[in-house]
N, C-alpha and C positions, 0 to 999 in steps of 0.2 A: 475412581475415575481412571480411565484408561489413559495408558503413556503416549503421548506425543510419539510420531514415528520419528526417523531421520528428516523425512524431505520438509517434516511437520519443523521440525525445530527449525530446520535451515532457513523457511519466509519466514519464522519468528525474528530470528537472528536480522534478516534484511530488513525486515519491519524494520525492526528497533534502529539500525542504523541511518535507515530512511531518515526514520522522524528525528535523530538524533543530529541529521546534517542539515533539516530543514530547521530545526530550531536555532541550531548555531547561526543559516543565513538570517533567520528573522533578526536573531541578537544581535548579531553584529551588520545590522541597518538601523539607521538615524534615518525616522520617517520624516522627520522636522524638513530635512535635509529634498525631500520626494514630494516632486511637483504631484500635482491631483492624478497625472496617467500614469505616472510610475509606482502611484498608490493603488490604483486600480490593477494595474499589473499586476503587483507583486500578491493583492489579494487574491486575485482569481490562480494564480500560480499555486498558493498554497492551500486554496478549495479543490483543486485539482487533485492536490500531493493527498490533500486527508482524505477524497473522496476514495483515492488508491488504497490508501491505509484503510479503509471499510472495508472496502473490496475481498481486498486480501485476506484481513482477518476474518467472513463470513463466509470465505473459501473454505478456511482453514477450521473454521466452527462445524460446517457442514462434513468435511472431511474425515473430521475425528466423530462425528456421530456412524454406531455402528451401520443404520442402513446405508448411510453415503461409502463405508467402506466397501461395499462389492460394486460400484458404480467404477466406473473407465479411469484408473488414474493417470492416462496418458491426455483423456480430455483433459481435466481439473489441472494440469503442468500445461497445455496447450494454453488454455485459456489465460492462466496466469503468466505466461511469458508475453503473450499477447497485451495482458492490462501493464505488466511491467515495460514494455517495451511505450506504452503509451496509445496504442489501437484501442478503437472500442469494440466491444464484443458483438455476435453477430446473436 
């Protein structure tokens, strides 16, 4: 299996932090405590974060396959700053 490049590791790295702050906000919420719309919030907030977390990692699937390596990797950082930033793609 082919090595992960630099830019490969570094979304891994933000991956993992991502999901790593999004679990901590869930942990440390008492839903008992969250009226029904700040339930519904907080859900769709974190179908948001995971849908990102998809995103990202079948960038990065697609990226490490050799054909996708001769493909623009100025698009594939474009695009991904784009979904990180929270924009949808075009």
């Amino acid at each position: 299996m082919k090595k992960p490049t630099e830019q490969q590791q570094r979304i891994n790295t933000w991956i993992e932090r991502l999901e790593l702050q999004a679990t901590s906000l869930i942990t440390g919420t008492n839903i008992d405590e969250l009226s029904a719309k700040e339930r519904v919030d907080l859900a769709i907030k974190v179908m948001n974060q995971l849908q990102r977390f998809i995103a990202l990692r079948q960038q990065i699937e697609v990226a490490s396959q050799p054909a996708a390596a001769t493909a623009s990797d100025g698009a594939l950082i474009t695009d991904l700053m784009r979904q990180m930033r929270g924009e949808g793609t075009e």
